[in-house]
PDBQT receptor file of N, H, CA, C and O in Angstrom, charges set to zero:
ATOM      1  N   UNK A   1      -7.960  34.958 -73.258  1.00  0.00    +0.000 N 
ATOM      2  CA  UNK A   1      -6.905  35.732 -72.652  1.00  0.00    +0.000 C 
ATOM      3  C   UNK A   1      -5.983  34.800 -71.879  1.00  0.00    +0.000 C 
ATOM      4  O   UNK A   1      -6.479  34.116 -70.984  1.00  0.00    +0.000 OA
ATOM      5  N   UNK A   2      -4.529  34.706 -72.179  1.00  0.00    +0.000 N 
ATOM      6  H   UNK A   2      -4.126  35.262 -72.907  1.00  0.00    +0.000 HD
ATOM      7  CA  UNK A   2      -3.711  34.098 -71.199  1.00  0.00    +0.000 C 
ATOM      8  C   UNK A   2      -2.924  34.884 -70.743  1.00  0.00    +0.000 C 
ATOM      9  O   UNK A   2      -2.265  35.604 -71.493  1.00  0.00    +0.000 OA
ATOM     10  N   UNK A   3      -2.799  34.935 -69.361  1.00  0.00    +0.000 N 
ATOM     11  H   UNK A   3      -3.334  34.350 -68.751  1.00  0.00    +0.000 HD
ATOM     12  CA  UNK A   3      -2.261  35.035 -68.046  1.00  0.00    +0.000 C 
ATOM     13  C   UNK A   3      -1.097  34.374 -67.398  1.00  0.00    +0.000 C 
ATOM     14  O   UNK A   3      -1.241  33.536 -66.507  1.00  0.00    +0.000 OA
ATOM     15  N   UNK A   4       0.429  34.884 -68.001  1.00  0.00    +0.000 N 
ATOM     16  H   UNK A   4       0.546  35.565 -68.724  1.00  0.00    +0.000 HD
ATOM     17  CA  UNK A   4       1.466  34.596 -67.587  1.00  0.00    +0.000 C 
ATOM     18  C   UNK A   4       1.962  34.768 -66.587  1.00  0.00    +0.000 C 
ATOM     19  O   UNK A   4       2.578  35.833 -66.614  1.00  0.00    +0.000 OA
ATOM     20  N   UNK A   5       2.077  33.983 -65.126  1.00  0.00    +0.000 N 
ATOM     21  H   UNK A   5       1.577  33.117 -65.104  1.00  0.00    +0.000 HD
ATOM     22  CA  UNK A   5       2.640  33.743 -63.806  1.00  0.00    +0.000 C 
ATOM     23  C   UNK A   5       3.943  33.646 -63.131  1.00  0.00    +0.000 C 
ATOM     24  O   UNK A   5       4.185  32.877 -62.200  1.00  0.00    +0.000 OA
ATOM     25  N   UNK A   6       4.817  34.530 -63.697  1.00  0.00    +0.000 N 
ATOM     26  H   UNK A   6       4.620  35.154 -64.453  1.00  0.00    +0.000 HD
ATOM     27  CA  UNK A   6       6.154  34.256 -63.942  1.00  0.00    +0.000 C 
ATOM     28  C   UNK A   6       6.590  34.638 -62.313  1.00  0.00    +0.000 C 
ATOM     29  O   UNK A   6       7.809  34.467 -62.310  1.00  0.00    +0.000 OA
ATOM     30  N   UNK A   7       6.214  35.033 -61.059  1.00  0.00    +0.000 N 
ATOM     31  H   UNK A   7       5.223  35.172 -61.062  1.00  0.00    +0.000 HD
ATOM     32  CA  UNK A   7       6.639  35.087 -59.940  1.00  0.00    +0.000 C 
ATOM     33  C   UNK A   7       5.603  34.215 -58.967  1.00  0.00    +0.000 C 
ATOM     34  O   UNK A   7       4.373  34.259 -58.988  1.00  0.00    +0.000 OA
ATOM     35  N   UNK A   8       6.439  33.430 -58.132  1.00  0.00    +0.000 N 
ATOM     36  H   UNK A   8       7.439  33.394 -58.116  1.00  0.00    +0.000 HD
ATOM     37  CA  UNK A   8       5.513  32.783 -57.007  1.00  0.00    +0.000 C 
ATOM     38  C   UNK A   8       5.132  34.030 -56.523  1.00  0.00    +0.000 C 
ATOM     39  O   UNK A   8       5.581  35.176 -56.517  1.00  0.00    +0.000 OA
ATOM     40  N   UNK A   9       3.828  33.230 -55.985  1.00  0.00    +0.000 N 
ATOM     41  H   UNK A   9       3.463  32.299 -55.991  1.00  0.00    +0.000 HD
ATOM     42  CA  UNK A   9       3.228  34.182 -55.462  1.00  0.00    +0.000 C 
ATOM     43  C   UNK A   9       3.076  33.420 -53.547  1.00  0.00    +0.000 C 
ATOM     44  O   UNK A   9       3.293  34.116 -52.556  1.00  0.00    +0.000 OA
ATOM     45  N   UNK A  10       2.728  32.136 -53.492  1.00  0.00    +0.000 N 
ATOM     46  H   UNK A  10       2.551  31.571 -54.297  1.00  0.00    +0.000 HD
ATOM     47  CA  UNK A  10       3.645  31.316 -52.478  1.00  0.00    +0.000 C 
ATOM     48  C   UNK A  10       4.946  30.440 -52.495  1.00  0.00    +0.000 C 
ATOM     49  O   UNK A  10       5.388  30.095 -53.591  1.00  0.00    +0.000 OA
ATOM     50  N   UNK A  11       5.404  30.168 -51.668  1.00  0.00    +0.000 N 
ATOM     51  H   UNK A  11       5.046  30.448 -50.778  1.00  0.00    +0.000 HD
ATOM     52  CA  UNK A  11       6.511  28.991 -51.825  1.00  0.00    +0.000 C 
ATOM     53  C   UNK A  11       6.333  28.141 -50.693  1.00  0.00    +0.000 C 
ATOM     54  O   UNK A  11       5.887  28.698 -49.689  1.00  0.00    +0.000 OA
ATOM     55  N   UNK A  12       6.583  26.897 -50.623  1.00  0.00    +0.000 N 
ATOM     56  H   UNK A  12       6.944  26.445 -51.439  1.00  0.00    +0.000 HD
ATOM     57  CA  UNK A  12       6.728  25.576 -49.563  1.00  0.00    +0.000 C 
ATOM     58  C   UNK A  12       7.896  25.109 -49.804  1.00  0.00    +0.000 C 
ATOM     59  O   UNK A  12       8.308  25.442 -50.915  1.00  0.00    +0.000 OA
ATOM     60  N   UNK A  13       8.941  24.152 -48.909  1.00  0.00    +0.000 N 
ATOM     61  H   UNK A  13       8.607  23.881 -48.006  1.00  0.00    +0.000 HD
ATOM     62  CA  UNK A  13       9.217  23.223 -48.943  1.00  0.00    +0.000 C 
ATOM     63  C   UNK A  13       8.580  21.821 -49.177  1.00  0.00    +0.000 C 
ATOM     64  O   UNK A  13       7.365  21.754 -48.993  1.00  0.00    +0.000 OA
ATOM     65  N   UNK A  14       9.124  20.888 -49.494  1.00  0.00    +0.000 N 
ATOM     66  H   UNK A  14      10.112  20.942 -49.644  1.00  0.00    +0.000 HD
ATOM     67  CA  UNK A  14       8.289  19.496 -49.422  1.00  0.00    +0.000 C 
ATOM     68  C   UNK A  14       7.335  19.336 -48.367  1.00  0.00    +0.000 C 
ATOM     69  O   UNK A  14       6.142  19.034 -48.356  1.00  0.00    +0.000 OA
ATOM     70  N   UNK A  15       8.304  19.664 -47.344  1.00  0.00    +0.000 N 
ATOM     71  H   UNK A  15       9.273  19.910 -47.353  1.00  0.00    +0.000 HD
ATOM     72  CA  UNK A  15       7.499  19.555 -46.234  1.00  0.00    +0.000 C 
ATOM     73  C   UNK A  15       6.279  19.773 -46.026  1.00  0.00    +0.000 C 
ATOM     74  O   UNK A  15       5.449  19.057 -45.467  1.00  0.00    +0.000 OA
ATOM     75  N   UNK A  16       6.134  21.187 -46.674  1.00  0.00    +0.000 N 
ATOM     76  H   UNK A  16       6.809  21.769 -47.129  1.00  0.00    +0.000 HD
ATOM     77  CA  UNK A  16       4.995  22.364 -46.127  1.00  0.00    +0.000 C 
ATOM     78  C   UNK A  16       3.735  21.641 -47.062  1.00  0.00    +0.000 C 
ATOM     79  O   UNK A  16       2.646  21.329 -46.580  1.00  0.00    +0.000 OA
ATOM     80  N   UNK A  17       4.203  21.406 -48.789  1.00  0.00    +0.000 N 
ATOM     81  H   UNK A  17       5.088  21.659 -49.180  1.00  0.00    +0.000 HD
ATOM     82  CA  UNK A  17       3.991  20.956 -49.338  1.00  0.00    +0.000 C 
ATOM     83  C   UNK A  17       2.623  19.401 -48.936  1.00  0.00    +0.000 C 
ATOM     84  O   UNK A  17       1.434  19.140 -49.118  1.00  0.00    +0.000 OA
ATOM     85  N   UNK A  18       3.661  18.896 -48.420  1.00  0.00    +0.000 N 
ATOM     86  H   UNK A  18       4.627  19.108 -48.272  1.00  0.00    +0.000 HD
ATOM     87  CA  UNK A  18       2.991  17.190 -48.018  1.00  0.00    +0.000 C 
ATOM     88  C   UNK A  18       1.929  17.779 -47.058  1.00  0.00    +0.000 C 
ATOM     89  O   UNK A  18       0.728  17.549 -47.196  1.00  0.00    +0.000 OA
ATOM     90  N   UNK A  19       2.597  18.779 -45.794  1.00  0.00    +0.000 N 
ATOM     91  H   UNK A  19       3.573  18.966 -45.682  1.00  0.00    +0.000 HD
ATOM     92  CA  UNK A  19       1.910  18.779 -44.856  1.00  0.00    +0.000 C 
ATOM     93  C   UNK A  19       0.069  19.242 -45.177  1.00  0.00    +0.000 C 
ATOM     94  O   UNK A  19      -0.782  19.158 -44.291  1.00  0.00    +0.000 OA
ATOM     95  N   UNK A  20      -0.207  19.678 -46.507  1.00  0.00    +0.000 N 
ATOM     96  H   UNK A  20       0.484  19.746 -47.227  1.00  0.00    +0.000 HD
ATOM     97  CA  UNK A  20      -0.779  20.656 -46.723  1.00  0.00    +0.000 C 
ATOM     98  C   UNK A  20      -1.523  19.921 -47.588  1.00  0.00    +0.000 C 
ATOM     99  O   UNK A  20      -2.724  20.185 -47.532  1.00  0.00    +0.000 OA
ATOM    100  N   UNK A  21      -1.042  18.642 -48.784  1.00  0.00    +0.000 N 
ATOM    101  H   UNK A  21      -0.066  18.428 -48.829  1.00  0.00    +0.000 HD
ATOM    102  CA  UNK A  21      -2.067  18.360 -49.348  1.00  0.00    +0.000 C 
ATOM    103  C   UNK A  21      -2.218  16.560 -48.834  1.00  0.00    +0.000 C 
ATOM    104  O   UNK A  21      -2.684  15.636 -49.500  1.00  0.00    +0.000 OA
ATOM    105  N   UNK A  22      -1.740  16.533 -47.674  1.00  0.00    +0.000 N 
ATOM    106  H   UNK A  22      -1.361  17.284 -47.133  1.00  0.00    +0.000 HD
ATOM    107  CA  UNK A  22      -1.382  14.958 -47.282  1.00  0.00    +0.000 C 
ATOM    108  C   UNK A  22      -2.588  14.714 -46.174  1.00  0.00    +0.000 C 
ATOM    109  O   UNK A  22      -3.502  13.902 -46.035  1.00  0.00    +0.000 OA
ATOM    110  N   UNK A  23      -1.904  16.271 -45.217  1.00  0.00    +0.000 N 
ATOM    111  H   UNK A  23      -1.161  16.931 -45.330  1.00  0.00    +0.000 HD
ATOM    112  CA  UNK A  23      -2.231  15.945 -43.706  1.00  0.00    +0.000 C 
ATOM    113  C   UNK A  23      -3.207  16.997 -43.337  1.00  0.00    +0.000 C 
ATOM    114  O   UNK A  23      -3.204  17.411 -42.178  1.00  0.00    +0.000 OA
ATOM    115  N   UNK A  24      -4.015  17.456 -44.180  1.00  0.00    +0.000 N 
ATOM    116  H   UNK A  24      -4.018  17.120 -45.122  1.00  0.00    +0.000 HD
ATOM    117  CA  UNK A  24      -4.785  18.564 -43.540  1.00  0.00    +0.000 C 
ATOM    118  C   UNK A  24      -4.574  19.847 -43.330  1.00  0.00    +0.000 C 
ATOM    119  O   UNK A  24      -5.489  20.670 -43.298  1.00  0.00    +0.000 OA
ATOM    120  N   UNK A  25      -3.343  20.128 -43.167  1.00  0.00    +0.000 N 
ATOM    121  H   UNK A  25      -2.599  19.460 -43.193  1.00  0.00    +0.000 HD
ATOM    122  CA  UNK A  25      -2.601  21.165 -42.690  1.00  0.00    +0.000 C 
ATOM    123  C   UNK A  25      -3.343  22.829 -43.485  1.00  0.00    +0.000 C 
ATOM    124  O   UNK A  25      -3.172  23.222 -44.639  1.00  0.00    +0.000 OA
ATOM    125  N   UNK A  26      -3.687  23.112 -43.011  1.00  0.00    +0.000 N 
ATOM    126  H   UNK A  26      -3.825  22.792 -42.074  1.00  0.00    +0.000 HD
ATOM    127  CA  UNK A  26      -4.135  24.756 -43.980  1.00  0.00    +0.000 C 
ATOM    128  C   UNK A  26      -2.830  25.315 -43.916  1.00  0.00    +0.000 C 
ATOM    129  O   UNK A  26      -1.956  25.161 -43.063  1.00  0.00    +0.000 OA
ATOM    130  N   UNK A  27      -2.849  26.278 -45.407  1.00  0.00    +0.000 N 
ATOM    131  H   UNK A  27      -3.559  26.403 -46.100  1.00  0.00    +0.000 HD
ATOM    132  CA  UNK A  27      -1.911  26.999 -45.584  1.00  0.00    +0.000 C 
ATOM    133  C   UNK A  27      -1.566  28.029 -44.838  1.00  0.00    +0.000 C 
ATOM    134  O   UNK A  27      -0.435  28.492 -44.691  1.00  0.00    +0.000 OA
ATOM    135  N   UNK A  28      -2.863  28.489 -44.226  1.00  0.00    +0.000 N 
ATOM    136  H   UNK A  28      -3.782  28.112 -44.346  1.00  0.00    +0.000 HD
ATOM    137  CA  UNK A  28      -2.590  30.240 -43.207  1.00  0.00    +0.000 C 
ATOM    138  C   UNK A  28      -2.188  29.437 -42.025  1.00  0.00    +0.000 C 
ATOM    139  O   UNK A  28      -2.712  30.069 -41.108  1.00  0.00    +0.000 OA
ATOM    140  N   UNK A  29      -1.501  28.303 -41.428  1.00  0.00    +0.000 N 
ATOM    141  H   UNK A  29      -1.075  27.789 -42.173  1.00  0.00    +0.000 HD
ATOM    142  CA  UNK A  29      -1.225  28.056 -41.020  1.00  0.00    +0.000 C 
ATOM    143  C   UNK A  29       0.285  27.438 -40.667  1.00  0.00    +0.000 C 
ATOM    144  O   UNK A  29       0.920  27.299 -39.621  1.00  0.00    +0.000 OA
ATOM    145  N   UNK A  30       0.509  27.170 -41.925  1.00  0.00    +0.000 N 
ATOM    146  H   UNK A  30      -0.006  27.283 -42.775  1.00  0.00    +0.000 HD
ATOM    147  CA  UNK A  30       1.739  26.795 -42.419  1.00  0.00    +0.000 C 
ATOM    148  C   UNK A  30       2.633  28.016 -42.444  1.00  0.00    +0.000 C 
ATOM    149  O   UNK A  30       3.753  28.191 -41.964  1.00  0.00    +0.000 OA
ATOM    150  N   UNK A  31       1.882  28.766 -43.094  1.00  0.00    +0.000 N 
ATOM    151  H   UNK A  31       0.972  28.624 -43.484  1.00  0.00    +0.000 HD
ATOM    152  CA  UNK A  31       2.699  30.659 -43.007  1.00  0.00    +0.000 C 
ATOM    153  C   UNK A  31       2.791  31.189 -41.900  1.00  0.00    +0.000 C 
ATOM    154  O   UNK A  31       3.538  32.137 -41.661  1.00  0.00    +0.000 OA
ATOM    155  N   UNK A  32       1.980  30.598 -41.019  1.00  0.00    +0.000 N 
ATOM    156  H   UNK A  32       1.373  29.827 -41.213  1.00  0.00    +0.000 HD
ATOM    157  CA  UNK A  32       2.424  31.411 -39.939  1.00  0.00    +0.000 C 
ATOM    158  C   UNK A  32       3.152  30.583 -38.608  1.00  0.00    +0.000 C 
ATOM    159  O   UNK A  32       3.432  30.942 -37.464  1.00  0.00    +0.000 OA
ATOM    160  N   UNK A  33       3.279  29.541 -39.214  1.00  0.00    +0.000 N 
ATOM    161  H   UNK A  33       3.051  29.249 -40.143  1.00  0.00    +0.000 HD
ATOM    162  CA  UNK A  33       4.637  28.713 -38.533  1.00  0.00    +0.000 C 
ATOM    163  C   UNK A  33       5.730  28.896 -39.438  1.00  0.00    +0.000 C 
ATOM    164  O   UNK A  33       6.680  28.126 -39.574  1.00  0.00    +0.000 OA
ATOM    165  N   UNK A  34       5.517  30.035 -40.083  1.00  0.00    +0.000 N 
ATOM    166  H   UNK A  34       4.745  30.661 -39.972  1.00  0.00    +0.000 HD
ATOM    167  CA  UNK A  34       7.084  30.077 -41.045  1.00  0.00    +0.000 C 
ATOM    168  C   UNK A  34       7.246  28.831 -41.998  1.00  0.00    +0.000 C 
ATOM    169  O   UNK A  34       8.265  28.989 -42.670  1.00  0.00    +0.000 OA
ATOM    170  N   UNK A  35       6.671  27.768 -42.265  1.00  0.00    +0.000 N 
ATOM    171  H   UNK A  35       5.843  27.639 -41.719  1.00  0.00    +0.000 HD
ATOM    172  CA  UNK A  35       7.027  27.374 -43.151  1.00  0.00    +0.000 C 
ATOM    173  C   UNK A  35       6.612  27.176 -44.456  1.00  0.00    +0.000 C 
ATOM    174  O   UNK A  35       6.863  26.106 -45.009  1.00  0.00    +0.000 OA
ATOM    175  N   UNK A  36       5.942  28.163 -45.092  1.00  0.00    +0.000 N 
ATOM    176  H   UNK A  36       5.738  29.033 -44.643  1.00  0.00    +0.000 HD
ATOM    177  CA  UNK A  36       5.400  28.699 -46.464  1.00  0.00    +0.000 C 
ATOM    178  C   UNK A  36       5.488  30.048 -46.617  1.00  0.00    +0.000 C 
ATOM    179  O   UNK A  36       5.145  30.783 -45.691  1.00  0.00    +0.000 OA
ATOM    180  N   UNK A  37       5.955  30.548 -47.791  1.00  0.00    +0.000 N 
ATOM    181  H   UNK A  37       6.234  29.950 -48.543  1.00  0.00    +0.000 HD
ATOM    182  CA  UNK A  37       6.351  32.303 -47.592  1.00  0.00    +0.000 C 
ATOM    183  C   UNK A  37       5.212  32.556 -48.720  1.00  0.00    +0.000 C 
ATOM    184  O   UNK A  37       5.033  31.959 -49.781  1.00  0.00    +0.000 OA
ATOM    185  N   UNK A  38       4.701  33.337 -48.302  1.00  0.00    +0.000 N 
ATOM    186  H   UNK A  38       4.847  33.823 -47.440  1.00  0.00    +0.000 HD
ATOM    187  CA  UNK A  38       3.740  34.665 -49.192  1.00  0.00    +0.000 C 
ATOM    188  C   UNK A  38       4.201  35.933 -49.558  1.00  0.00    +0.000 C 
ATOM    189  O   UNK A  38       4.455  36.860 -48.789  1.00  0.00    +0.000 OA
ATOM    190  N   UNK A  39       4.325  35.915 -51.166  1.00  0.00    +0.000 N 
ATOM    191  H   UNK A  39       4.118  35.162 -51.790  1.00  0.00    +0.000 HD
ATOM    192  CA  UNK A  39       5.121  36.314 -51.561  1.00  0.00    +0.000 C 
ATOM    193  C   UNK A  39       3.755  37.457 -52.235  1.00  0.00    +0.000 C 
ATOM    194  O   UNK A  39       4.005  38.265 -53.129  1.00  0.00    +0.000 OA
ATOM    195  N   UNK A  40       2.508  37.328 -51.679  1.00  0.00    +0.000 N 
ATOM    196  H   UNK A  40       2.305  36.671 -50.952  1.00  0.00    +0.000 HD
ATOM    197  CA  UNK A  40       1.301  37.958 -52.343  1.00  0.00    +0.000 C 
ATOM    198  C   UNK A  40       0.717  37.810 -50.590  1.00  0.00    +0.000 C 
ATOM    199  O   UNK A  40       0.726  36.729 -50.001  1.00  0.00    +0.000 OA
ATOM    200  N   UNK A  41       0.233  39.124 -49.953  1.00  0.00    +0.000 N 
ATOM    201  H   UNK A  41       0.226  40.002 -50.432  1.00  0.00    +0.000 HD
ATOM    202  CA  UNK A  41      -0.765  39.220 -49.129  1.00  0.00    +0.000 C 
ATOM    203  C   UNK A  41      -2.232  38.177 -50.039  1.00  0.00    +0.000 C 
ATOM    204  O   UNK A  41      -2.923  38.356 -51.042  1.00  0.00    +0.000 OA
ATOM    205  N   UNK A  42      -2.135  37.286 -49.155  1.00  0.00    +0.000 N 
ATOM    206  H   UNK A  42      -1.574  37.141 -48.340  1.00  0.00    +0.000 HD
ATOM    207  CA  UNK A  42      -3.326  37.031 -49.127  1.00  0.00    +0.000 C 
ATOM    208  C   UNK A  42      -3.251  35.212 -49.531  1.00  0.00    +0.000 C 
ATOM    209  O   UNK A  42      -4.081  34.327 -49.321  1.00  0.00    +0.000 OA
ATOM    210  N   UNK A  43      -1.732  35.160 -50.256  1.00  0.00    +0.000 N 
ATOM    211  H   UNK A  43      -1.058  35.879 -50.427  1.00  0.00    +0.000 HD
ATOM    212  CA  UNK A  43      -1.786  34.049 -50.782  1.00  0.00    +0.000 C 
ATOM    213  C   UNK A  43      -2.247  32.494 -50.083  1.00  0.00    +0.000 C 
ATOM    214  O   UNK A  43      -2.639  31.556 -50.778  1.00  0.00    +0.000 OA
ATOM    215  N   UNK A  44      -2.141  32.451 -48.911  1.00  0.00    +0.000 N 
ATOM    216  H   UNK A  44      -1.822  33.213 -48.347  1.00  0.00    +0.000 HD
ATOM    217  CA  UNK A  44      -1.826  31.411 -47.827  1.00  0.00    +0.000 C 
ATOM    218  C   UNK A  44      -3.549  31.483 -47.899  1.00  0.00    +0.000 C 
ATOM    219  O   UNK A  44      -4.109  30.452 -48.273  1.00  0.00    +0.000 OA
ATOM    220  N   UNK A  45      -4.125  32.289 -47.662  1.00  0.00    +0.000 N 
ATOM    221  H   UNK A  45      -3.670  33.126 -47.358  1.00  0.00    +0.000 HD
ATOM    222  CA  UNK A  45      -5.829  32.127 -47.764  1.00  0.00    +0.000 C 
ATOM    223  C   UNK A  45      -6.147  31.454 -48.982  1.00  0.00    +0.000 C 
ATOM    224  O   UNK A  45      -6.755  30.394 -49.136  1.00  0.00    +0.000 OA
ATOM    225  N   UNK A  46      -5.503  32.448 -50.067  1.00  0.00    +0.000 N 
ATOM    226  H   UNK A  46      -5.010  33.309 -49.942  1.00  0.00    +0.000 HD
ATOM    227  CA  UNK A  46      -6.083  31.833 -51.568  1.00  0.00    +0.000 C 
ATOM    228  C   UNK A  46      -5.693  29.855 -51.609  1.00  0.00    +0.000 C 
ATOM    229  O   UNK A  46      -6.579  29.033 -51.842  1.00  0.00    +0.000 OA
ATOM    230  N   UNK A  47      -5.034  29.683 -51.483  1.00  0.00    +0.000 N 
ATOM    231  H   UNK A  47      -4.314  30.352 -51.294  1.00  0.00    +0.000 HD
ATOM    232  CA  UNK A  47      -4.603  28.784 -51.145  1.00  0.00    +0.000 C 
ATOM    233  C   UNK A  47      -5.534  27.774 -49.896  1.00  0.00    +0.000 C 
ATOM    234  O   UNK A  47      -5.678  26.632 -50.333  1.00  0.00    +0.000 OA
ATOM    235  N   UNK A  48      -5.813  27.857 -49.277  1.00  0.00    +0.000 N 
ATOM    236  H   UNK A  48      -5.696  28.785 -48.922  1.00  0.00    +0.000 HD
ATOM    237  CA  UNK A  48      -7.091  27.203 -48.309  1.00  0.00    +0.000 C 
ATOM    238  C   UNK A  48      -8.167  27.294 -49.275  1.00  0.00    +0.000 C 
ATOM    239  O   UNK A  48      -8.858  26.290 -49.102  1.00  0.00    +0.000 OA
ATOM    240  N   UNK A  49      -8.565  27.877 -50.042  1.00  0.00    +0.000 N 
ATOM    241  H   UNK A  49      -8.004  28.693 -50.183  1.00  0.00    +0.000 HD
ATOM    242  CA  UNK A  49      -9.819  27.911 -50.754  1.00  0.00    +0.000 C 
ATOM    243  C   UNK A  49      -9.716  26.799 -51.918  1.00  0.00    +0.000 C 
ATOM    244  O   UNK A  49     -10.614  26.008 -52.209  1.00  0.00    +0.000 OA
ATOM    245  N   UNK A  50      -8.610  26.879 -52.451  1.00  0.00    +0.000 N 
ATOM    246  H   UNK A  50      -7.880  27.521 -52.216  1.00  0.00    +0.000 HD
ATOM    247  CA  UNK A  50      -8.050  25.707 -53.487  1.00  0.00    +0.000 C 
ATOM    248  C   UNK A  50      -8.173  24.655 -53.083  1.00  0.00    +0.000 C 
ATOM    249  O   UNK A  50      -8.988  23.896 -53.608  1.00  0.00    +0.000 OA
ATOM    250  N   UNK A  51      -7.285  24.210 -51.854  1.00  0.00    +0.000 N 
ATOM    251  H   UNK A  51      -6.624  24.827 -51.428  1.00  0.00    +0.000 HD
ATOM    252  CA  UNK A  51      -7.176  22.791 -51.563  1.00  0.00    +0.000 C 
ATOM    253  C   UNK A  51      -8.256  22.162 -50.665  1.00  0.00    +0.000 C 
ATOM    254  O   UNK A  51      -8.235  20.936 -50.559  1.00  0.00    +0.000 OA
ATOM    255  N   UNK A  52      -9.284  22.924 -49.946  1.00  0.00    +0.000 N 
ATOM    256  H   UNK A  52      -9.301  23.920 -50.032  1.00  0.00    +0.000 HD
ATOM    257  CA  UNK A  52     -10.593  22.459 -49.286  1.00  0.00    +0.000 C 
ATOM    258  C   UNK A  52     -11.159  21.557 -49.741  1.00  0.00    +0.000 C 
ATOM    259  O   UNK A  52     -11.618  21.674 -50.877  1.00  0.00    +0.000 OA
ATOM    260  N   UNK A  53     -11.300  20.505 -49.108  1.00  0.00    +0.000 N 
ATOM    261  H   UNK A  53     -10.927  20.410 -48.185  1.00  0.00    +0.000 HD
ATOM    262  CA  UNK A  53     -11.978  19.412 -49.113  1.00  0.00    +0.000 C 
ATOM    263  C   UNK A  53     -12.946  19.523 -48.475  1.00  0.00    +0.000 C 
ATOM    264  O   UNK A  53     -12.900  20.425 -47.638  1.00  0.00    +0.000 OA
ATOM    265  N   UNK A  54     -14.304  18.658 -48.556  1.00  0.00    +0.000 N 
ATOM    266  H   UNK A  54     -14.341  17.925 -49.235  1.00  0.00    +0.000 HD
ATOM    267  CA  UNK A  54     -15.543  18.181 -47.649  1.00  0.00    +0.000 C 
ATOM    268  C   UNK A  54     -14.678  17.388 -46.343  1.00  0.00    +0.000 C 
ATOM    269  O   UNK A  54     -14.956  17.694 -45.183  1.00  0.00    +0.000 OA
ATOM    270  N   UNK A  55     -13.759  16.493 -46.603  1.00  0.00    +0.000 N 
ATOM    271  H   UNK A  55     -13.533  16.245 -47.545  1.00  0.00    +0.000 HD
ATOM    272  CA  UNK A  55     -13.837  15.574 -45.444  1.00  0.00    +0.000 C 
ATOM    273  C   UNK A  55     -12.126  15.595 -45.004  1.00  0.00    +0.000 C 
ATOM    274  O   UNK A  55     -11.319  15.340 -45.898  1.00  0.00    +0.000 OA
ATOM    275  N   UNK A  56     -11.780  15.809 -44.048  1.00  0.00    +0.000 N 
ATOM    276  H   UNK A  56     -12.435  16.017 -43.322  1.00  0.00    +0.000 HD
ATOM    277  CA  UNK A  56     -10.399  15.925 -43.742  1.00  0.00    +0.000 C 
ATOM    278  C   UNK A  56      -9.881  14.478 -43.820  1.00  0.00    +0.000 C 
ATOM    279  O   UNK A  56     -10.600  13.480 -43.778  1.00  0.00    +0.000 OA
ATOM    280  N   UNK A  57      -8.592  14.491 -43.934  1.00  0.00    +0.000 N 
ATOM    281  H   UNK A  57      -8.008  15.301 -43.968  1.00  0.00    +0.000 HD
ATOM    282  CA  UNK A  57      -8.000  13.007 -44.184  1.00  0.00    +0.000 C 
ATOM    283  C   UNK A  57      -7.831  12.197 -43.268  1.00  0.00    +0.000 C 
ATOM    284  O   UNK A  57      -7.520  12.623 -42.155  1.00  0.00    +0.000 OA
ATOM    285  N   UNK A  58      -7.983  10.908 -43.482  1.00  0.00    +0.000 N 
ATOM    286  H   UNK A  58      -8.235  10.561 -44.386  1.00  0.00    +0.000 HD
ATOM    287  CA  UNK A  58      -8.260  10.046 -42.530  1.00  0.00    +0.000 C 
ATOM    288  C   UNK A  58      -7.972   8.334 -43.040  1.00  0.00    +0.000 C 
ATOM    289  O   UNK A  58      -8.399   7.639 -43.962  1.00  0.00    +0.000 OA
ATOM    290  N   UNK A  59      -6.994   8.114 -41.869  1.00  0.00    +0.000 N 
ATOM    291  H   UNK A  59      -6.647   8.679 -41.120  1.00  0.00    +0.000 HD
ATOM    292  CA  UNK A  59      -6.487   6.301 -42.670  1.00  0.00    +0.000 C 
ATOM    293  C   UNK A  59      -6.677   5.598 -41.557  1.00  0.00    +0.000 C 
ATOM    294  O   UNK A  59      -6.214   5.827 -40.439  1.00  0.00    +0.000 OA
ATOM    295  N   UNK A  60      -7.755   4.266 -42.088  1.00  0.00    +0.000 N 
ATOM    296  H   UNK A  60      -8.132   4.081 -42.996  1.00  0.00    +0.000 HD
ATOM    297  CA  UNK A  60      -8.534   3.423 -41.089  1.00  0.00    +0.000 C 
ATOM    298  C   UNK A  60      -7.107   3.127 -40.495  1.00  0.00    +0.000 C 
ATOM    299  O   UNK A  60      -7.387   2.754 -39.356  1.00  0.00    +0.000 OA
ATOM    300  N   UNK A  61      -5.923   3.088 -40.598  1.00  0.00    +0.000 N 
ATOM    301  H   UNK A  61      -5.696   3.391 -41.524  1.00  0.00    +0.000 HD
ATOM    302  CA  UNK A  61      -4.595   1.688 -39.963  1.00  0.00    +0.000 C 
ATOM    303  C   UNK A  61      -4.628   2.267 -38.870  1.00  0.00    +0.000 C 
ATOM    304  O   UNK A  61      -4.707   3.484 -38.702  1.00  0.00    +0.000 OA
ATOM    305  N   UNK A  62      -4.583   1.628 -38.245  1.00  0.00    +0.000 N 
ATOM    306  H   UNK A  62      -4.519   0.640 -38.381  1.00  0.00    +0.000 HD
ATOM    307  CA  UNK A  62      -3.947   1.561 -36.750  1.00  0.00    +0.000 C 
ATOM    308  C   UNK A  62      -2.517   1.200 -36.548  1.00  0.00    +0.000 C 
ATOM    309  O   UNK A  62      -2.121   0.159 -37.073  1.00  0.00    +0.000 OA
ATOM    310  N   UNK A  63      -1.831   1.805 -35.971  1.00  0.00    +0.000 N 
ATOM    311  H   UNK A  63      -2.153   2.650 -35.545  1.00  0.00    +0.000 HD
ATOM    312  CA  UNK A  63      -0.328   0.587 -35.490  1.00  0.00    +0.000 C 
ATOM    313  C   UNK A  63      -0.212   0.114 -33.984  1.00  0.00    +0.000 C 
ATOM    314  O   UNK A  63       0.700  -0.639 -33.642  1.00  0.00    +0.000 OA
TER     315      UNK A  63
């Protein structure tokens, strides 16, 4: 069976985007600083379940 997706169901900017698969950032969080729209109750959760990692991100550099 295929399952055609023809409406977001979220949206980001780059921003929201980077912030989200760069910096940790959860999505129900991003939505509710306004900068990811849910265009589906629920999407911003579905979305945390996707991108969950074991270990949050982390870069030895120092400056």
């Amino acid at each position: 069976m295929v399952v055609a997706v023809t409406d977001p169901i979220l949206t980001a900017d780059t921003a929201g985007l980077a912030a989200a698969y760069l910096g940790g950032t959860r999505w129900r969080h991003l939505a509710l600083a306004g900068r990811v729209t849910e265009h589906r109750p629920g999407a911003a959760a579905a979305a945390d379940v996707l991108f969950e990692v074991d270990e949050h991100p982390f870069s030895g550099t120092y400056f």
